[in-house]
C-alpha positions as a Python dict, from the first residue, in 0.01 Angstrom:
ca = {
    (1, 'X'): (0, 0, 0),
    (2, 'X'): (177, -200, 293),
    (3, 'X'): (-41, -479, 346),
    (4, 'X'): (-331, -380, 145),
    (5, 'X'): (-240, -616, -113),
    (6, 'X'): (-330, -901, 90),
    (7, 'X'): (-699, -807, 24),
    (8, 'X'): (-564, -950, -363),
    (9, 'X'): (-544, -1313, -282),
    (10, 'X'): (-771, -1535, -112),
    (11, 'X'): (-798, -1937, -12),
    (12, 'X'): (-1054, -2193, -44),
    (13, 'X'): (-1038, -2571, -34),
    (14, 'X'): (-1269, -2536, -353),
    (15, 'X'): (-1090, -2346, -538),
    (16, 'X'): (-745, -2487, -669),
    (17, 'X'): (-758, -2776, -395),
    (18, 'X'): (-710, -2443, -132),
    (19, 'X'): (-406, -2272, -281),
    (20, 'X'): (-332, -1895, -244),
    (21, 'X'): (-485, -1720, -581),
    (22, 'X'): (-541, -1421, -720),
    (23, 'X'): (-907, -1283, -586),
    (24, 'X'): (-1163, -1373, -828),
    (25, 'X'): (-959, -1541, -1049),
    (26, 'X'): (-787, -1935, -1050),
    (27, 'X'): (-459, -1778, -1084),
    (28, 'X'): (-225, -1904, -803),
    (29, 'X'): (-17, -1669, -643),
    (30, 'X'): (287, -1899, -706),
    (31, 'X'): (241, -1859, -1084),
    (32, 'X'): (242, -1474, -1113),
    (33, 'X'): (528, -1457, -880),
    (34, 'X'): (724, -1694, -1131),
    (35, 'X'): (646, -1522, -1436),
    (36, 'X'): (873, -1136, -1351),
    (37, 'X'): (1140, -1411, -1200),
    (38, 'X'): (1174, -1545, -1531),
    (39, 'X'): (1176, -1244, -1700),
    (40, 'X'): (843, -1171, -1802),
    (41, 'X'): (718, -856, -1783),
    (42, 'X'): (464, -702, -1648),
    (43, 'X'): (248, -698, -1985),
    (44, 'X'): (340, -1003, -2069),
    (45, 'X'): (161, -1158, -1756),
    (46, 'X'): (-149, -975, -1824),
    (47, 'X'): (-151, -1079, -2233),
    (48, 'X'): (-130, -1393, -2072),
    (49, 'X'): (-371, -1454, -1774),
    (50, 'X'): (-656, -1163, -1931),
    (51, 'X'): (-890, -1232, -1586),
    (52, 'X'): (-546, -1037, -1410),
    (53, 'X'): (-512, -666, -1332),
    (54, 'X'): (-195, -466, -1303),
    (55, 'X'): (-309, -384, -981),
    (56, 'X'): (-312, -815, -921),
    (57, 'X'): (37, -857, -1085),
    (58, 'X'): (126, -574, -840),
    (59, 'X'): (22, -726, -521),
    (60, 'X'): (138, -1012, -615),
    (61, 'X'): (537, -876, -589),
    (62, 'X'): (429, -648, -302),
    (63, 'X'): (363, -974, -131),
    (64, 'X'): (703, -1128, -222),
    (65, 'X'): (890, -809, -122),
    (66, 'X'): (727, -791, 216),
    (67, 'X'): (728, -1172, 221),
    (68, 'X'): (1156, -1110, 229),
    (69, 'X'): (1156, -827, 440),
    (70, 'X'): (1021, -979, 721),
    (71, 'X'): (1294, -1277, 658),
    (72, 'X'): (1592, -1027, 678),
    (73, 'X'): (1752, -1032, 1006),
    (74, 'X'): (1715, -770, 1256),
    (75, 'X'): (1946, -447, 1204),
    (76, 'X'): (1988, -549, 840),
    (77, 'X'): (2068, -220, 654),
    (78, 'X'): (1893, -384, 335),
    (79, 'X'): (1682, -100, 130),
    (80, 'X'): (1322, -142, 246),
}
């Protein structure tokens, strides 16, 4: 899945004044990246934003996880 879930999100000055969201929906990426950091679970986001897929609320961490990777410094023996 590396990088495939950035076919999940998508930009357009028309669409939430151009911030990242979910594809196809007017989730931002920002708010189903909070949600699992405060604790709610995976079903919980999707009870809660129905136009959401697991495979969204998937991506969406995927994206944060890869997001940190690339911020650990070189050599770092970090679990990838």
């Amino acid at each position: 899945m590396r990088r495939e879930f950035l076919k999940q999100f998508s930009r357009n000055e028309r669409v939430m004044g151009g911030e990242t969201v979910i594809d196809g929906t007017r989730v931002p990426l920002r708010t189903v990246l909070a949600n699992p950091a405060a604790g709610t679970s995976e079903r919980q986001i999707l009870r809660e934003y129905p136009s959401l897929t697991t495979e969204h609320v998937r991506a969406a961490i995927a994206s944060a996880a890869e997001s940190a990777r690339e911020d650990l410094p070189p050599g770092s023996s970090a679990a990838a």
